[in-house]
VEXDREN-2710 file (C-alpha; in Angstrom, 1 decimal):
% VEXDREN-2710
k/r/px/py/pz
1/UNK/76.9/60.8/128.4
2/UNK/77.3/59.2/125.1
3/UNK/81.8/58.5/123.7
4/UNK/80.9/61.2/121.4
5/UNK/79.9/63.9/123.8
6/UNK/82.6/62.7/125.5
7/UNK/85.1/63.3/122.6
8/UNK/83.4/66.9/121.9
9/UNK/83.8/68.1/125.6
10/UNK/87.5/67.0/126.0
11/UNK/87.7/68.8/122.5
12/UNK/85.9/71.9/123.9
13/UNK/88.2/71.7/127.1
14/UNK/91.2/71.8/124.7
15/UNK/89.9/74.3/123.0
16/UNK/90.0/76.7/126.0
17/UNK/93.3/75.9/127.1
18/UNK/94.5/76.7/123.6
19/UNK/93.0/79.6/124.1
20/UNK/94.5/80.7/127.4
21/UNK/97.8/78.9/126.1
22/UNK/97.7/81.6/123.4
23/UNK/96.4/84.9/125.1
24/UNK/99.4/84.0/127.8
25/UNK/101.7/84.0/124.8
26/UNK/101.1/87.1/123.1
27/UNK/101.4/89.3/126.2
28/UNK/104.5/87.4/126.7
29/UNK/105.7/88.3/123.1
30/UNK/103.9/92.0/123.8
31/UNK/106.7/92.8/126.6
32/UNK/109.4/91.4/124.5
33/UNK/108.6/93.3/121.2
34/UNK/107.7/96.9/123.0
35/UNK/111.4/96.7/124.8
36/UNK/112.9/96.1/121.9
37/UNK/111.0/98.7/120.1
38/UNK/108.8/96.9/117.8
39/UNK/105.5/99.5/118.8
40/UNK/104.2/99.2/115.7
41/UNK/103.8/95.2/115.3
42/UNK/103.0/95.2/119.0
43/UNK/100.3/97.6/117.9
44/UNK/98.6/95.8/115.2
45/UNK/98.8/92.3/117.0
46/UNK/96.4/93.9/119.7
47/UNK/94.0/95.5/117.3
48/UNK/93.7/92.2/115.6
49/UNK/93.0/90.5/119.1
50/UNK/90.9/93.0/120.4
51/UNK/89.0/93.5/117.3
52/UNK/88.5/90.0/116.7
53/UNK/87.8/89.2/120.7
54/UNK/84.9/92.3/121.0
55/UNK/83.5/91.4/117.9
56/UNK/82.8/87.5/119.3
57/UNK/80.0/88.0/121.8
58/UNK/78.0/90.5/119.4
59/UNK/78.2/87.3/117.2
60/UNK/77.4/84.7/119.9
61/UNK/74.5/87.1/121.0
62/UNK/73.3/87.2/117.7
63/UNK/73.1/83.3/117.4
64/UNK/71.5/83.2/120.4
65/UNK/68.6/85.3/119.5
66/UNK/68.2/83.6/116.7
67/UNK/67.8/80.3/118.0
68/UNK/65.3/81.3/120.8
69/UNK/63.2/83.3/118.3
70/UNK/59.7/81.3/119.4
71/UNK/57.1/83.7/117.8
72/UNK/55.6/87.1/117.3
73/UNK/54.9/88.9/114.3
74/UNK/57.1/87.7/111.2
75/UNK/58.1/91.3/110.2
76/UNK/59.6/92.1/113.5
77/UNK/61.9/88.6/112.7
78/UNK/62.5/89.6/109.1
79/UNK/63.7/92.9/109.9
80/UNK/66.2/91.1/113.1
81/UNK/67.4/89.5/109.8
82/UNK/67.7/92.2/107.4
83/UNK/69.8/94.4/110.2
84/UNK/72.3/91.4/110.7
85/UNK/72.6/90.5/107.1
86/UNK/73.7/94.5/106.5
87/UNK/75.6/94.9/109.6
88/UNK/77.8/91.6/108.6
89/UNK/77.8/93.5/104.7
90/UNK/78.9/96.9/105.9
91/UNK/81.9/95.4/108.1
92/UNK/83.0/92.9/105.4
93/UNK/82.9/95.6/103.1
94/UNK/84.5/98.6/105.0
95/UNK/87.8/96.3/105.9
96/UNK/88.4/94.4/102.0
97/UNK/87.8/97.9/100.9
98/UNK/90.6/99.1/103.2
99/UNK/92.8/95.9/102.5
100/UNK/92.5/96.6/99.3
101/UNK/93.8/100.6/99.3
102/UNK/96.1/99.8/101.5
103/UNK/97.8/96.8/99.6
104/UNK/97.7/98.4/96.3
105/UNK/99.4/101.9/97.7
106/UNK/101.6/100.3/100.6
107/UNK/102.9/97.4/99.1
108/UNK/102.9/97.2/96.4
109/UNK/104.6/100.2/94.9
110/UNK/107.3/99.2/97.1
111/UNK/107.7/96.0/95.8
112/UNK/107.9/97.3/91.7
113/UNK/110.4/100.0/92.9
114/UNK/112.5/97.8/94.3
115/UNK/112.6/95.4/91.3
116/UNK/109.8/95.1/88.5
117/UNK/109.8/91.4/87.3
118/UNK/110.5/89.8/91.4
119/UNK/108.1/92.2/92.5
120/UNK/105.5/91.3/89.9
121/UNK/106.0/87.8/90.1
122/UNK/106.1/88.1/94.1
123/UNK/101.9/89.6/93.7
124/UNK/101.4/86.2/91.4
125/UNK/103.0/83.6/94.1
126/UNK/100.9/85.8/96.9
127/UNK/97.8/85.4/94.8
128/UNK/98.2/82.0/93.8
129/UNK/99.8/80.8/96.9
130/UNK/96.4/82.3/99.3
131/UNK/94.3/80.5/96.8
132/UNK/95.8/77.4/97.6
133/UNK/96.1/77.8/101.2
134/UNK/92.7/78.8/100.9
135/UNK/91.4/75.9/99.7
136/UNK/93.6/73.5/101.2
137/UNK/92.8/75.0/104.7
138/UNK/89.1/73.4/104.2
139/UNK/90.5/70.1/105.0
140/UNK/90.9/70.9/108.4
141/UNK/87.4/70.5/108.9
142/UNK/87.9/66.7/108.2
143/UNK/90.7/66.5/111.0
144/UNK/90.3/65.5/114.7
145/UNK/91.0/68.9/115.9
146/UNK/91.3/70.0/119.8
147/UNK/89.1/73.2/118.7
148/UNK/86.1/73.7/116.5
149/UNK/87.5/73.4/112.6
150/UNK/86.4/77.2/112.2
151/UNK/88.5/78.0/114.3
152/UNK/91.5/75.8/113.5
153/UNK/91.3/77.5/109.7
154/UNK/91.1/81.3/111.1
155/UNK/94.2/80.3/113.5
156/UNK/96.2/78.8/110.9
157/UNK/94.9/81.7/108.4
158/UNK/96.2/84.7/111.2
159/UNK/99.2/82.7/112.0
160/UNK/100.2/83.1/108.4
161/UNK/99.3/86.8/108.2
162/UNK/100.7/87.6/111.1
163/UNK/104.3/86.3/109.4
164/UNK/103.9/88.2/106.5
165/UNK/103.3/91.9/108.4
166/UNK/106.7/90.8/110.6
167/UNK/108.2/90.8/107.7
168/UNK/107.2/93.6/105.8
169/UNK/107.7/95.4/108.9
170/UNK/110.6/94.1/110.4
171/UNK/112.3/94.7/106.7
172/UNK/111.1/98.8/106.6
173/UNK/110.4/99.8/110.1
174/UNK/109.5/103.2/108.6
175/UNK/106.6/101.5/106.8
176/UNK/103.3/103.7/109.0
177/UNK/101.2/102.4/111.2
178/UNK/98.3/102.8/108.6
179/UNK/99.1/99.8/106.5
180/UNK/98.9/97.0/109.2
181/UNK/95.6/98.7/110.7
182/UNK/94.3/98.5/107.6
183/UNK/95.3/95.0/106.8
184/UNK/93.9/93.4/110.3
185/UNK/90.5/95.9/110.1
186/UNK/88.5/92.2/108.7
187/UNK/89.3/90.8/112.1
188/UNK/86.2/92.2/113.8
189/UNK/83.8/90.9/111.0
190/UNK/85.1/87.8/110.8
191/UNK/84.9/87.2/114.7
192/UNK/81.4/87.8/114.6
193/UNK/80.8/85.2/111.7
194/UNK/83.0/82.9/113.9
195/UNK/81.0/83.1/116.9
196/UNK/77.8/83.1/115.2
197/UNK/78.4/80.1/113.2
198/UNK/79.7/78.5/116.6
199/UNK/76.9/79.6/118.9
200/UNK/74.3/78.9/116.3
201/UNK/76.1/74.8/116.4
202/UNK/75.8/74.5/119.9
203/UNK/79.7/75.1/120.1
204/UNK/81.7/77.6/122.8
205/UNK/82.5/80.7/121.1
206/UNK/85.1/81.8/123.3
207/UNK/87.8/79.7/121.5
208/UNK/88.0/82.2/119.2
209/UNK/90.5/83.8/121.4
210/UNK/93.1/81.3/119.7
211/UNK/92.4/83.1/116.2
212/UNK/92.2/86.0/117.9
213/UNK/96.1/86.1/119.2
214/UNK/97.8/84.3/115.5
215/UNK/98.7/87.8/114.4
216/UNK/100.6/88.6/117.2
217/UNK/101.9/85.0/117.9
218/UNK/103.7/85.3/114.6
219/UNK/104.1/88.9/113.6
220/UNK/106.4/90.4/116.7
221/UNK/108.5/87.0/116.5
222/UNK/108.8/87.7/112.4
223/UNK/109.7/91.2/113.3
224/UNK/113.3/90.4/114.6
225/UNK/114.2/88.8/111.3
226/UNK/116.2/91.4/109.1
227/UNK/116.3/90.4/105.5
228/UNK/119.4/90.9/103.5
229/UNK/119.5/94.2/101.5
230/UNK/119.2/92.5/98.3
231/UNK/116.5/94.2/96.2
232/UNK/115.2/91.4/93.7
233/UNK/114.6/89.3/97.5
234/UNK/112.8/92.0/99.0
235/UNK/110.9/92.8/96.0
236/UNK/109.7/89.3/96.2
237/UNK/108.9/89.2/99.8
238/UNK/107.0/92.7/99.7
239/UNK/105.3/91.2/96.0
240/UNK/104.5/88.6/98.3
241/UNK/103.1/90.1/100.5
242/UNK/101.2/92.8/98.4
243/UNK/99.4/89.4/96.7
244/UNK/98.2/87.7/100.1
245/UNK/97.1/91.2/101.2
246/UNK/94.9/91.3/98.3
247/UNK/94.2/87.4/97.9
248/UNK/92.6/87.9/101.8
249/UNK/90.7/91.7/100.6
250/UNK/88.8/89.6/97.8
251/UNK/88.3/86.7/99.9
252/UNK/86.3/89.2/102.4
253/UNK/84.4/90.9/99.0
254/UNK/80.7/90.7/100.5
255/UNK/79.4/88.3/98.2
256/UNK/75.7/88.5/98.3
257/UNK/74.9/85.5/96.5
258/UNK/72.8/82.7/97.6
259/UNK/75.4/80.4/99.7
260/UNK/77.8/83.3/100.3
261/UNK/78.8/83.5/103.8
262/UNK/76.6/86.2/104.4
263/UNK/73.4/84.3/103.2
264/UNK/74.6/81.1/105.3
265/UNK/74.9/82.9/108.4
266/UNK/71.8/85.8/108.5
267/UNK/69.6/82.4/106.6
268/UNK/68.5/84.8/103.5
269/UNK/67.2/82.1/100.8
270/UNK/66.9/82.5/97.1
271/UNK/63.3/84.1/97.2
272/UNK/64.3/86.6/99.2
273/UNK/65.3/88.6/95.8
274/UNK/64.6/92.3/97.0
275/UNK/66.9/91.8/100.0
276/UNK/69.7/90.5/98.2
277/UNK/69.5/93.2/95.8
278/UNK/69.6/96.6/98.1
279/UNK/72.4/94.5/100.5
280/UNK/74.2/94.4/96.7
281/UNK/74.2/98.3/97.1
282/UNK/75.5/98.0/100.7
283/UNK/78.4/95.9/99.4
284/UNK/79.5/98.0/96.8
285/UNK/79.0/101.5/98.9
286/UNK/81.1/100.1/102.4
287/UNK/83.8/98.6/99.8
288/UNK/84.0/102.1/97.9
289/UNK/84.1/103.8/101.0
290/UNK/86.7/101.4/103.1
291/UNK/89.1/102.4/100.3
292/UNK/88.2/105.9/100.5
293/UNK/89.1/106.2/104.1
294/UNK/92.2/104.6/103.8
295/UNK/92.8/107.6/100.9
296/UNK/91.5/110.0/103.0
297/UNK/93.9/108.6/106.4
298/UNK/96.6/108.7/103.7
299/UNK/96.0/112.4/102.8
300/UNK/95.9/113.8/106.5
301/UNK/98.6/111.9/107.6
302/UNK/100.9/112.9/104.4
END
């Protein structure tokens, strides 16, 4: 064995004791939060796991098949492709759709009541400040990280949402359980690009468990923290909050564009026109309707 397998399986065994490190944690911080009654954070940190953690074998699976594709008739392969490239549209598309309701109903009308200008400015920080974030993040991948960079960017990326919902919730407990279901519902997509993109590298999946737990790891912690009652700060924090929410929604948009995401991962190239135009149709029909169940959820539970 070669110094730099060497340096990629102490990485990997790093990796998995972050991740056990980190499951450990969040039932640790699980106990604490349900006995002193935070239910519903407890709630959503587990969705997000569990969404996230499911979600990571279909995507590993996927990979595999992929790779060990050795012949047989080319349609039965294209249409293997063609069902993966509208799965990953349809689950990118339901949750931004439902971030996106549920940010613009949840959030932010409670940030404008509070106080117009904070609250407005508190969406532009949000927006710009995810951007940044955003962009910044990719320079993890040029960092000696004990865990695959994908995974290092959707920890740090979950860590920081997971803060925000505290907040939000630790500031109006009366806020429903809706919002921060809503909010975490890209989780499960996103795990199965994860694992996909790691399986399909050669890479363990499984240390997408450490992704997997950042909501909780920062959100039942965040909860305890009571913010003064002083309007123009909460409007900020729920403006805040309100952008974020929505800078993440776009990020998850189902671009299908050659070099999206979705094209990188299922391998649809530029001539594969036809494709990318009826999986534009599946992006813009599980967008529409992600919102629309949020509505809908909204209406029953009203």
């Amino acid at each position: 064995m070669g110094e730099n397998d060497t340096a990629v399986g102490v990485r990997f065994d790093a990796g998995a004791g972050l991740a056990a490190g980190a499951v450990a944690v969040l039932v640790a911080l699980s106990a604490l939060g349900l006995s002193a009654g935070l239910w519903k954070v407890t709630v959503i940190a587990w969705v997000a796991f569990l969404a996230m953690a499911g979600a990571a074998p279909l995507g590993a699976r996927a990979a595999r098949t992929t790779g060990e594709w050795t012949g047989g008739p080319e349609a039965d392969r294209d249409r293997r492709g063609r069902s993966d490239a509208r799965r990953l549209v349809w689950g990118y598309g339901l949750a931004s759709g439902a971030m996106i309701a549920s940010a613009a109903a949840f959030v932010l009308p409670q940030a404008i009541s509070l106080h117009p200008k904070f609250g407005g400015f508190g969406v532009a920080s949000g927006l710009v400040i995810g951007f940044g974030s955003h962009v910044v993040g990719h320079r993890l991948s040029h960092r000696d990280l004990p865990m695959d960079e994908t995974a290092a960017h959707l920890s740090a990326h979950a860590l920081s949402a997971g803060l925000i919902i505290g907040l939000v919730y630790g500031t109006m407990p009366s806020i429903g359980l809706l919002l921060g279901l809503a909010i975490v519902s890209h989780k499960g997509p996103a795990g199965y690009a994860a694992a996909r993109r790691l399986a399909a590298a050669g890479r363990p999946a499984g240390v997408v468990l450490v992704p997997a737990t950042g909501v909780g790891l920062t959100a039942i912690p965040a909860a305890y923290v009571a913010l003064p009652r002083i309007d123009p700060l909460n409007a900020a924090v729920f403006g805040f909050a309100a952008g974020i929410f929505l800078h993440v929604a776009m990020d998850f948009l189902p671009r299908c564009e050659v070099g999206s995401e979705v094209t990188e991962i299922t391998g649809i190239t530029a001539t594969d026109h036809d494709l990318l135009d009826r999986l534009r149709i599946h992006a813009v029909a599980s967008t529409l309707l992600g919102a629309l169940a949020v509505f809908l959820a909204w209406a029953a539970l009203a």
